[in-house]
C-alpha positions as CSV (number, residue, x, y, z in Angstrom):
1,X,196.8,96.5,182.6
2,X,200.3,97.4,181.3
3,X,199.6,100.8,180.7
4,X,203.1,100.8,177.8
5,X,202.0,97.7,175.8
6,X,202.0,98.2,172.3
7,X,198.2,96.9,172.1
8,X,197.3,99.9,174.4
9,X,193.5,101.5,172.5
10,X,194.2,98.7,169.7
11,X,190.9,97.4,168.8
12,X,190.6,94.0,168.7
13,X,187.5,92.0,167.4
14,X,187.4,88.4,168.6
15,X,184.8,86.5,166.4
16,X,183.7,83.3,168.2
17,X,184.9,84.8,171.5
18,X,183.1,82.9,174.0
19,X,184.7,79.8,172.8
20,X,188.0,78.0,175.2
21,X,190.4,79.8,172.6
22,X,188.3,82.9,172.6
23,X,188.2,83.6,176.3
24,X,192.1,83.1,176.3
25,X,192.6,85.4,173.6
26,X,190.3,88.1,174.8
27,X,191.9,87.9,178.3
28,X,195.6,88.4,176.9
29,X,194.5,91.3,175.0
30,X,192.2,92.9,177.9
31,X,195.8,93.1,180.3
32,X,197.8,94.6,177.2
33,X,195.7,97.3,177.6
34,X,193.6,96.7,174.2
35,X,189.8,97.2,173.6
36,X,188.1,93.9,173.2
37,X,185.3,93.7,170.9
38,X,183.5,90.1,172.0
39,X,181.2,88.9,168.7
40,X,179.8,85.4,168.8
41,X,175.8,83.9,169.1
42,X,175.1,83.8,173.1
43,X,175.4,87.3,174.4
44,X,175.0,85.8,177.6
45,X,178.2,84.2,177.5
46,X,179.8,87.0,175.6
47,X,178.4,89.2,179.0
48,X,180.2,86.9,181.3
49,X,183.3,87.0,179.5
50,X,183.4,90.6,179.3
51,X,182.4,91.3,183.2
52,X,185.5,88.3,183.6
53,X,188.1,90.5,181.8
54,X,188.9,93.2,184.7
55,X,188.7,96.3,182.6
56,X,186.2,99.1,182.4
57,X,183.0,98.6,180.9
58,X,184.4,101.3,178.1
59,X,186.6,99.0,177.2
60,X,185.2,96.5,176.0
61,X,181.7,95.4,174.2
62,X,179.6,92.9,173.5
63,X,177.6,91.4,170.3
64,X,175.9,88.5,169.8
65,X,175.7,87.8,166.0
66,X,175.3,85.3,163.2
67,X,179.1,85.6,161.7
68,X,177.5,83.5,158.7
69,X,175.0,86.1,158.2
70,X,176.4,89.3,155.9
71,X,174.0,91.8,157.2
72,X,175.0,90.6,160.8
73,X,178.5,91.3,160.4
74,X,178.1,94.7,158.2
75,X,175.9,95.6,161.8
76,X,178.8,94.5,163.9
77,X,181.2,96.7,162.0
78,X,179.1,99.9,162.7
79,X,178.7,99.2,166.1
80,X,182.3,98.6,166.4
81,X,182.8,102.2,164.9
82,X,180.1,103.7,166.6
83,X,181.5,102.4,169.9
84,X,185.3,102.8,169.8
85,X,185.6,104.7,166.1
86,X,188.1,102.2,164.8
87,X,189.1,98.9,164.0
88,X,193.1,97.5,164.1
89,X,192.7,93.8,164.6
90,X,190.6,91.0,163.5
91,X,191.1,87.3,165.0
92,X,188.5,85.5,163.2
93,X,187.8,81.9,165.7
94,X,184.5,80.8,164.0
95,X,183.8,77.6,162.5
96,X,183.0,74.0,163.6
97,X,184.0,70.3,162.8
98,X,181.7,67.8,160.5
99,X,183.3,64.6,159.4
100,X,183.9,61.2,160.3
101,X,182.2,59.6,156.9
102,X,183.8,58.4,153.6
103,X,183.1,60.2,150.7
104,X,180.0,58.2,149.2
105,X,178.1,58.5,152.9
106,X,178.5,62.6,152.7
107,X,175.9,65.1,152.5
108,X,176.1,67.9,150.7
109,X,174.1,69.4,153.6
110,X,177.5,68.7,155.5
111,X,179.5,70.5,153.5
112,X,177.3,73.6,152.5
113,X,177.5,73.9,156.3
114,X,181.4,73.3,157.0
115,X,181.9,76.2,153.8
116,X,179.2,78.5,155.2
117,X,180.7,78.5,159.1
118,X,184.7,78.4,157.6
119,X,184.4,80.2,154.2
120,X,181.7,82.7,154.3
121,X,182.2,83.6,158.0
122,X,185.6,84.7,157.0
123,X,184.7,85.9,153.5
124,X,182.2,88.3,155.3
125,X,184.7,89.3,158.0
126,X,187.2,90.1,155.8
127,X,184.6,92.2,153.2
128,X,183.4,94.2,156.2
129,X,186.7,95.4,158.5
130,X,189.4,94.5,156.0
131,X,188.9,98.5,154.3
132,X,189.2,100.0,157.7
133,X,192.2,98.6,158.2
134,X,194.0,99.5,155.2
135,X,192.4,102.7,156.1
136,X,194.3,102.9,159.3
137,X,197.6,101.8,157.1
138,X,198.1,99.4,160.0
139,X,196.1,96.0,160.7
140,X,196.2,92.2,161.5
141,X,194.1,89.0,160.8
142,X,194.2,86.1,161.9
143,X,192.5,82.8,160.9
144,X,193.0,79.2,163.0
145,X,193.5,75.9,160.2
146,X,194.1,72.7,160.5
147,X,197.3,70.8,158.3
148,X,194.1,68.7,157.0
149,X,193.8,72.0,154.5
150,X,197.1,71.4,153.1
151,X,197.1,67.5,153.3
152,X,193.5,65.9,153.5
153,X,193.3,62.8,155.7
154,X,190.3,60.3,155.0
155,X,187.1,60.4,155.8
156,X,187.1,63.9,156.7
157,X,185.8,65.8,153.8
158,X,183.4,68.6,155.0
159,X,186.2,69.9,157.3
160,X,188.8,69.6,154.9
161,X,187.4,71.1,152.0
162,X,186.3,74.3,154.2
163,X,189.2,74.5,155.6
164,X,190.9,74.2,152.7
165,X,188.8,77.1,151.2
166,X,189.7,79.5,154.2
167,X,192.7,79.2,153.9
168,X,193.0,79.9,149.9
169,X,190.8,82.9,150.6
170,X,193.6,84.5,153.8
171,X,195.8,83.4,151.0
172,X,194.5,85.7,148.1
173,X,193.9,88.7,151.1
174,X,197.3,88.6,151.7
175,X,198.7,89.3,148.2
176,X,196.6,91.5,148.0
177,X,198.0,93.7,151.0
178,X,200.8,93.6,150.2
179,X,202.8,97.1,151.1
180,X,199.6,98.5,152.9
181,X,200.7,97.9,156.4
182,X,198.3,94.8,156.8
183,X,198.7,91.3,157.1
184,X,196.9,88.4,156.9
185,X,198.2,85.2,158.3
186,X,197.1,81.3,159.1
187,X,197.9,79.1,162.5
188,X,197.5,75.4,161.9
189,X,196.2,73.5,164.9
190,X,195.3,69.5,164.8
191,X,193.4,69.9,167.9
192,X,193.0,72.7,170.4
193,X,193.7,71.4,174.1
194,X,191.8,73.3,176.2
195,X,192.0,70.8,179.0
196,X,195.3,70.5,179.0
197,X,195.3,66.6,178.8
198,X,198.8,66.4,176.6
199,X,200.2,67.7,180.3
200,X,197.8,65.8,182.5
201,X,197.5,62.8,180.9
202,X,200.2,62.8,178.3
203,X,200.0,60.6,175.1
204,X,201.0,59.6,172.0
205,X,197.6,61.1,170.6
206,X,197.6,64.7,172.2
207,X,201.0,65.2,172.2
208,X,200.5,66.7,168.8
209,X,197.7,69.1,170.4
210,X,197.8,72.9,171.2
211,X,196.7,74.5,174.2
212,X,194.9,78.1,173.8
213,X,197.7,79.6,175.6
214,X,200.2,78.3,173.1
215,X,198.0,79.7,170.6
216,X,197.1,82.8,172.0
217,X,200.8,83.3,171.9
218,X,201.5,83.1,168.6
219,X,198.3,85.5,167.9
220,X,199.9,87.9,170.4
221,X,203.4,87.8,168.5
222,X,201.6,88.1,165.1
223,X,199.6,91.1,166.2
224,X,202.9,92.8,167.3
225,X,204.9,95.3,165.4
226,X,207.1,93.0,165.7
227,X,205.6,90.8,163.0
228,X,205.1,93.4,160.4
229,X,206.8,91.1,157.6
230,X,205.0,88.1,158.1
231,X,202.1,88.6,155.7
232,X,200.4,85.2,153.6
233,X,202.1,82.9,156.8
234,X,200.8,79.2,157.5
235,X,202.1,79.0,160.8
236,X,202.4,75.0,161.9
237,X,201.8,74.8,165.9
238,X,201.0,71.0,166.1
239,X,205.3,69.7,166.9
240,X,206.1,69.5,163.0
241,X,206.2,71.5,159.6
C-alpha cells in the first residue's frame, strides 16, 4: 500500500465490482491505500475479490445487492456508513448489452430492461450517495458509455437508448454540482478488452477497444485532486473524439 497516496481512507464504492473492469478498478484503489466497498449480485465472487486485494479485512467490505432495486441500494448506503462512516467516491460499472435487432423486431421487454440496468441503476446510485458527498464538500462519479449514446449505430436500440439516458442523467448531476466540490463525469468505451486481444491478436476490429487497465486509468486520474475541474466530462477512450 502506498501509505502517502492521496486515496489513502477514501471510500470508494465499486458497483458491479466483480465484473473484468471491476476487479481492476478495485485492485488499483486497494494499493493507493483506499477502502473498497465491493457491491454487485454474487457475494461469492464479491468474497473472492475482496480476500484477492491484499489489505486488511477492515478495509474493505462486501455486498451483494440488486443495484436495480431502490431499497437495495438505500441498504447498501447504510451499511457503507455503518461500516466505514463515509462515502468519497462512487464508480458506478452496472449495466449490460441487448441489441442486435432492427427496430420493428424489438421488444419493449428489451428496452425496459437495458433502462432499468443503465438508467435506474444509476438514478438510484446517484439519489442515495450523491447527498453524502456534497456533504463531505469533496466527491467523484463515475459512469462507463459507449459513443453509441451520442451517435446511435443501427440495429442497436435497447443499448443505445439506455445509454443514451445515463448519460443525460450524469449530465443533469453535473450542473447541478456545480461549485460543491463534486463531480460527475462519463468514459466512452466501444468495447472493454479484457483479454487483451487488440495486443495479442491485433486487428482492425479491436484496435478501437479499451483494456480495463486503460480505463482504470482514466478513473484513477479523474478521482484525483488533480481533476477537480473536470465536472459534466464525456471522456472518448476508444482512438478518436
Amino acid at each position: 500500500m502506498n501509505e502517502n497516496s492521496e486515496f489513502t481512507n477514501r471510500v470508494v464504492v465499486i458497483t458491479g465490482a466483480a465484473g473484468g473492469l471491476g476487479k481492476v478498478v478495485a485492485q488499483q484503489f486497494a494499493s493507493r491505500g483506499a477502502k473498497v466497498v465491493l457491491a454487485g449480485r454474487s457475494n461469492e465472487k464479491l468474497e473472492a475479490l475482496g480476500n484477492s486485494l491484499g489489505i486488511p479485512q477492515d478495509r474493505w467490505m462486501s455486498a451483494a445487492v440488486d443495484l436495480t432495486n431502490e431499497e437495495d441500494v438505500h441498504g447498501l448506503l447504510t451499511n457503507v456508513l455503518a461500516t466505514f462512516k463515509k462515502v468519497d467516491i462512487l464508480v458506478h460499472l452496472v449495466g449490460g448489452w441487448i441489441g442486435g435487432k432492427p427496430l420493428g423486431e424489438v421488444k419493449a421487454d428489451d428496452v425496459n430492461e437495458m433502462a432499468r440496468q443503465h438508467i435506474l441503476s444509476t438514478f438510484f446510485a446517484a439519489q442515495a450517495f450523491v447527498p453524502k458527498l456534497v456533504e463531505n464538500n469533496w466527491g467523484r462519479i463515475i459512469v462507463i458509455s459507449s459513443p453509441s449514446a451520442g451517435n446511435p449505430p443501427a440495429n442497436n436500440l435497447p443499448y443505445t437508448v439506455a445509454k443514451a439516458g445515463q448519460e443525460a442523467l450524469l449530465l443533469t448531476l453535473a450542473e447541478e454540482l456545480k461549485g460543491s466540490g463534486v463531480t460527475a463525469n462519463i468514459i466512452r468505451v466501444r468495447a472493454i478488452d479484457a483479454n487483451h486481444e487488440k495486443e495479442h491478436n491485433p486487428s482492425s476490429k479491436n484496435a478501437v477497444w479499451t483494456t480495463p487497465e486503460e480505463i482504470t486509468d482514466m478513473i484513477m486520474f479523474l478521482c484525483s485532486e488533480s481533476a477537480g475541474m473536470v465536472n459534466g466530462a464525456r471522456i472518448p477512450l476508444y482512438g478518436s473524439p
